[in-house]
C-alpha positions as CSV (number, residue, x, y, z in Angstrom):
1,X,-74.8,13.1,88.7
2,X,-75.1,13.8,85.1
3,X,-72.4,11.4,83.8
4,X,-73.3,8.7,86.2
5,X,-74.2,6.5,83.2
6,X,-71.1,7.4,81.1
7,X,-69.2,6.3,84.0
8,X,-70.8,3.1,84.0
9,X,-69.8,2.9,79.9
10,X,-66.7,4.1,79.7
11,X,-65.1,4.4,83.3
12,X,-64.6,7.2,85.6
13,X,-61.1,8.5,83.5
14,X,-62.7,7.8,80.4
15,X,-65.5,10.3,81.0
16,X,-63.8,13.0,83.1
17,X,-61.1,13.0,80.0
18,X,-64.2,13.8,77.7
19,X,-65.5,16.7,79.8
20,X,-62.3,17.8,80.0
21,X,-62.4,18.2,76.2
22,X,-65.1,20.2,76.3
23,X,-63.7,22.8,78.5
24,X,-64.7,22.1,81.9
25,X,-61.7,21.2,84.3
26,X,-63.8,20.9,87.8
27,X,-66.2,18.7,89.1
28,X,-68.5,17.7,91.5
29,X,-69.2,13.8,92.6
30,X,-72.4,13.0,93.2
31,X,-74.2,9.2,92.7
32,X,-70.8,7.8,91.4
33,X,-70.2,4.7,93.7
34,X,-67.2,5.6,95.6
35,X,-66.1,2.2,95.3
36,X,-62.0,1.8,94.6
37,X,-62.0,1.1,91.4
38,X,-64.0,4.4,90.6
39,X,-61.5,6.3,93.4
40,X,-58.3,5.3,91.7
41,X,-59.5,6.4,88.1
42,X,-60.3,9.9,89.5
43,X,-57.6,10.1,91.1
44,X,-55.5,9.0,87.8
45,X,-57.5,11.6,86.0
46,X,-57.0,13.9,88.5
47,X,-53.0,13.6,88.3
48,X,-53.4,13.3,84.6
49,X,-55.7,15.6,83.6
50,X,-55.8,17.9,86.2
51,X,-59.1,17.3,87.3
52,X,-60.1,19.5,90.4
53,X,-62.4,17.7,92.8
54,X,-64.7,20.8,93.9
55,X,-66.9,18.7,96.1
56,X,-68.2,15.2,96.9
57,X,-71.4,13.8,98.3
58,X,-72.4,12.6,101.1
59,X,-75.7,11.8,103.4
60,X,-75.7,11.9,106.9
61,X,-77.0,8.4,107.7
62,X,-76.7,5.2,106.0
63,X,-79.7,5.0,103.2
64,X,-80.7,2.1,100.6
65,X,-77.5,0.4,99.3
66,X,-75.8,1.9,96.4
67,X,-76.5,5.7,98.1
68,X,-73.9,8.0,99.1
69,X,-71.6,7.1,101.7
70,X,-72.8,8.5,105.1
71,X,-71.0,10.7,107.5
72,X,-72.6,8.5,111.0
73,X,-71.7,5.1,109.3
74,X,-68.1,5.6,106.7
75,X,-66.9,8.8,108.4
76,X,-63.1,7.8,107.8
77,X,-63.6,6.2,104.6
78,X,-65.1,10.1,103.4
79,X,-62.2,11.8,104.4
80,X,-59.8,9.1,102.9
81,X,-61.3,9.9,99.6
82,X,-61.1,13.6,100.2
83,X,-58.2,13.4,100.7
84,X,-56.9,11.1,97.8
85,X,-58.8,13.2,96.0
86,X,-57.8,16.7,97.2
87,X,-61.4,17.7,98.1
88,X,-62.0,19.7,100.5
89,X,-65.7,20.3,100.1
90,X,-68.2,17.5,101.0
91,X,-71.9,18.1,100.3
92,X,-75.3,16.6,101.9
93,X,-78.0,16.0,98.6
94,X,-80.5,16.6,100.5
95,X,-82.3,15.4,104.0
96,X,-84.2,12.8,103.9
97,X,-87.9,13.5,102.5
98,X,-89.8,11.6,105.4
99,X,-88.3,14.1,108.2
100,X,-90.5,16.9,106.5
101,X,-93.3,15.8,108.4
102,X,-92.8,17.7,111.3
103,X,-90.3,20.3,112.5
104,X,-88.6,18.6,115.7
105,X,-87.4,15.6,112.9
106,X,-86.0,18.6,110.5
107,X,-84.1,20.5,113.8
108,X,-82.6,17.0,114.5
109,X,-81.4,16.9,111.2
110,X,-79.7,20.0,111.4
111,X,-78.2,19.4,114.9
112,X,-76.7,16.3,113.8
113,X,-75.3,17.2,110.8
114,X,-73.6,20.5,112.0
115,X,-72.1,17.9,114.9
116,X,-70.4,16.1,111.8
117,X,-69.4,19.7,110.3
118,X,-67.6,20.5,113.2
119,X,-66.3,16.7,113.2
120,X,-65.0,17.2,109.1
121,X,-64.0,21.1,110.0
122,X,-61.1,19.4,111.8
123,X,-59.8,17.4,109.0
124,X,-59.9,20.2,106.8
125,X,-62.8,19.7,105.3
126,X,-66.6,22.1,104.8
127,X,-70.3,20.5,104.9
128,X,-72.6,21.7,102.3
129,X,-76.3,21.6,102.3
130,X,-77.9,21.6,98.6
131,X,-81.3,23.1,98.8
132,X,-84.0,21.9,96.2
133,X,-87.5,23.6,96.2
134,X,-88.7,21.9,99.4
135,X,-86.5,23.9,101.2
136,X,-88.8,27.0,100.8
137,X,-91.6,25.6,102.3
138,X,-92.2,27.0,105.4
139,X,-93.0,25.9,109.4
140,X,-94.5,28.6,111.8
141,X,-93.6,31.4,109.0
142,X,-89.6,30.5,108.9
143,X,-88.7,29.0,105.0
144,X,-87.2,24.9,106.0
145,X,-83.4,27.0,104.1
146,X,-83.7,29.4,106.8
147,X,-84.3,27.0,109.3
148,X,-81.2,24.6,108.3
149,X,-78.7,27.6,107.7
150,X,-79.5,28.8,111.5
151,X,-80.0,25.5,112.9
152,X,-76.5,24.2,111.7
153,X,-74.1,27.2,111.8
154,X,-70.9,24.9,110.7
155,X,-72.7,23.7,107.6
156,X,-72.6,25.9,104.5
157,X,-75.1,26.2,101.6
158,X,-74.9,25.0,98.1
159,X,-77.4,26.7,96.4
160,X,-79.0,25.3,93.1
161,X,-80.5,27.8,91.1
162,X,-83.0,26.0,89.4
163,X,-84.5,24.6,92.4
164,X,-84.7,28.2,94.0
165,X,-86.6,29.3,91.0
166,X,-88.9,26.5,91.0
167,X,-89.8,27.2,94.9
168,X,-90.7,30.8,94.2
169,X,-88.3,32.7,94.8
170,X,-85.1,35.1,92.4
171,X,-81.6,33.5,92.1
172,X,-80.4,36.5,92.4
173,X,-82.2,37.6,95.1
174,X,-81.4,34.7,96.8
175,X,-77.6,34.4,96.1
176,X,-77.4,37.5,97.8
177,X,-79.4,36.9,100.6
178,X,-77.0,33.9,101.4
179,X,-73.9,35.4,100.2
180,X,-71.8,35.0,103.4
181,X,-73.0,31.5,103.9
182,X,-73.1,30.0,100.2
183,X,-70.0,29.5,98.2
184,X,-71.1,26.6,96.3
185,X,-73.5,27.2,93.3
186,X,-75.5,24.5,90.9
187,X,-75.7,26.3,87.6
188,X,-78.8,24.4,86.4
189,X,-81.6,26.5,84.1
190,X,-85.1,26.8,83.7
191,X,-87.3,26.1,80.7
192,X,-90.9,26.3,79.7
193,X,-91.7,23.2,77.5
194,X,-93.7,23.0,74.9
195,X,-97.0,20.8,75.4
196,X,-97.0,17.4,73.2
197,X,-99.7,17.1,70.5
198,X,-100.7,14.2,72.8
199,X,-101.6,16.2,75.7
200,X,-103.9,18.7,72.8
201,X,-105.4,15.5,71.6
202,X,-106.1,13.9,75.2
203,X,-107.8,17.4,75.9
204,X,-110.0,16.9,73.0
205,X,-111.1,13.6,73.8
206,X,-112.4,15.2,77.3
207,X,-109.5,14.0,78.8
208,X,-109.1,16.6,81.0
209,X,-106.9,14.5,83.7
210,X,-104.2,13.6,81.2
211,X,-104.2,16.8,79.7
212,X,-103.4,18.4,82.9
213,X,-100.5,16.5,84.3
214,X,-99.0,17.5,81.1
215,X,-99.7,20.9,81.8
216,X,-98.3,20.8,85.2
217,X,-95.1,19.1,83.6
218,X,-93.8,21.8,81.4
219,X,-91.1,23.3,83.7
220,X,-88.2,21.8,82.8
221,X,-84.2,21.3,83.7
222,X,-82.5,22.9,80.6
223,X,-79.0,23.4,79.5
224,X,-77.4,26.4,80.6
225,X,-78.3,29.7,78.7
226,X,-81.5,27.7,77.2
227,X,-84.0,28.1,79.4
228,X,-85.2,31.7,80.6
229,X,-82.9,32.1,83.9
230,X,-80.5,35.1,83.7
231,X,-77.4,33.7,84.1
232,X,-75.4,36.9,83.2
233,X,-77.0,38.0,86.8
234,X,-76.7,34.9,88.4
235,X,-73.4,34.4,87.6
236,X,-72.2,37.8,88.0
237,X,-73.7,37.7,91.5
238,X,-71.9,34.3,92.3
239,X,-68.8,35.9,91.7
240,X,-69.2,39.1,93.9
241,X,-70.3,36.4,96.3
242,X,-66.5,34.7,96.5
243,X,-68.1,31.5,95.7
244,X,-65.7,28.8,95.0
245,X,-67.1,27.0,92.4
246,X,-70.2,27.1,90.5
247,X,-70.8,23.5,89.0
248,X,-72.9,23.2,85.6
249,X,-75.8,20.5,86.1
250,X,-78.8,19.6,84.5
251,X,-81.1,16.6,86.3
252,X,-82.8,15.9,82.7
253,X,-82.0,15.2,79.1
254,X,-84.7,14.9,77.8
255,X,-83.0,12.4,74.7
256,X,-80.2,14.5,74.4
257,X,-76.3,13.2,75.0
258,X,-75.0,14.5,78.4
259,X,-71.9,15.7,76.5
260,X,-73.7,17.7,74.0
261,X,-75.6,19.0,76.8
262,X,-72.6,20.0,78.5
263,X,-70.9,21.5,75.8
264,X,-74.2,23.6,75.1
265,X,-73.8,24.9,78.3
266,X,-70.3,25.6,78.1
267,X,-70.7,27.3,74.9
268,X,-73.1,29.7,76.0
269,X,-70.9,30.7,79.0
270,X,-68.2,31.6,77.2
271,X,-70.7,33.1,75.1
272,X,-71.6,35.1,78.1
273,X,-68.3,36.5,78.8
274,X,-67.5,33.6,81.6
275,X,-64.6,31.9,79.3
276,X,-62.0,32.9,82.2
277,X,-63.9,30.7,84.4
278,X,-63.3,27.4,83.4
């Protein structure tokens, strides 16, 4: 999702070549058009480079075009690419944000996708569902993670840690809570911002509104080891987990180059003591 743009520049070989650079030799797909020009270069670079495909995307039905192919509508054409790809991990974004509005649409959603777990589990092949901080909202007293991991037994979790922070609750806490059900893991941190001399002049002008939404806009996606999550814990606790892969992702920039972002956060890995990982 990150290098979606530097795909678009330089080509899908192109930019998994330059991550590779960096250090990291794993990835997860995620709003790169599956298209077969895009396939073919990851699978070059997976041949080539030795690229491993941790996990793709999916959705479970068809959404605007350009979105993620969708189990209901392109089953075959998912596993095709799985399997040119070597992936044997497939994961849903998110559900769609106009089922939250009541509970029967959300236990639909989980009924149908675990039908399509059970349909992948037979080509070899393990639905995620990556939580954001919706998840942790809550109907009749039950969080909307709880709900989907009971809901849809054949469908694992990919937990983002970012997003379980931002809802409330500890990574930590939470990794081992799901330990036996979530082996996929968005490394992603957690920073504080500093409010913009704008939003201090706005306040002084009586501004108030302005001032405020820029108050309310100072938790922010950060490079790994930047922001104030503890990722000796987190990742320490992913790997006493058995997770399979813990992917590095950050949803903003903020001006600053993806690959200098990444690199930041595979510096202060290593820096970490994680080096073996990658």
């Amino acid at each position: 999702m990150m290098l979606k743009d530097k795909v678009s520049e330089l080509g899908a070989y192109d930019t998994l070549a330059r991550i590779s650079d960096i250090g990291y030799h794993a990835v997860e797909v995620s709003q790169i058009p599956m298209n077969e020009a895009n396939v073919a270069e990851m699978a070059r670079a997976r041949t080539e480079l030795g690229v491993d495909f941790g996990a793709l995307s999916t959705s479970l039905d068809a959404g605007p075009e350009g979105s993620a192919d969708a189990l209901t509508s392109d089953f075959d054409k998912i596993v095709a690419d799985a399997k040119t790809l070597g992936a044997s991990n497939l994961r849903i974004g998110m559900l769609p944000l106009a089922l939250l509005e009541s509970l029967d649409q959300v236990l639909d959603f989980c009924r149908r996708s675990d039908e399509q777990a059970l349909r992948l589990a037979e080509h070899g092949i393990t639905l995620y569902y990556h939580n954001h901080h919706i998840e942790f909202m809550k109907f009749d007293g039950r969080s909307l993670l709880d709900i989907i991991n009971e809901t849809a037994p054949n469908m694992r979790l990919e937990l983002d840690v970012h997003w379980v922070q931002r809802g409330g609750n500890d990574p930590v806490r939470t990794l081992r809570k799901y330990a036996d059900r979530a082996d996929l893991v968005h490394l992603k941190d957690y920073r504080i911002g500093a409010l913009a001399p704008e939003a201090f002049k706005a306040l002084a002008e009586g501004d108030r509104g302005t001032f405020m939404k820029a108050f309310s806009e100072v938790v922010q996606f950060a490079e790994v080891g930047e922001g104030t999550l503890d990722f000796k814990a987190i990742v320490d606790q992913s790997v006493a987990n058995g997770v399979k892969y813990m992917f590095v992702e950050q949803d903003q920039l903020y001006g600053r180059d993806v690959l200098d972002a990444l690199k930041i956060s595979h510096d202060n890995l290593v820096d970490l003591g994680f080096a073996d990982l990658f």
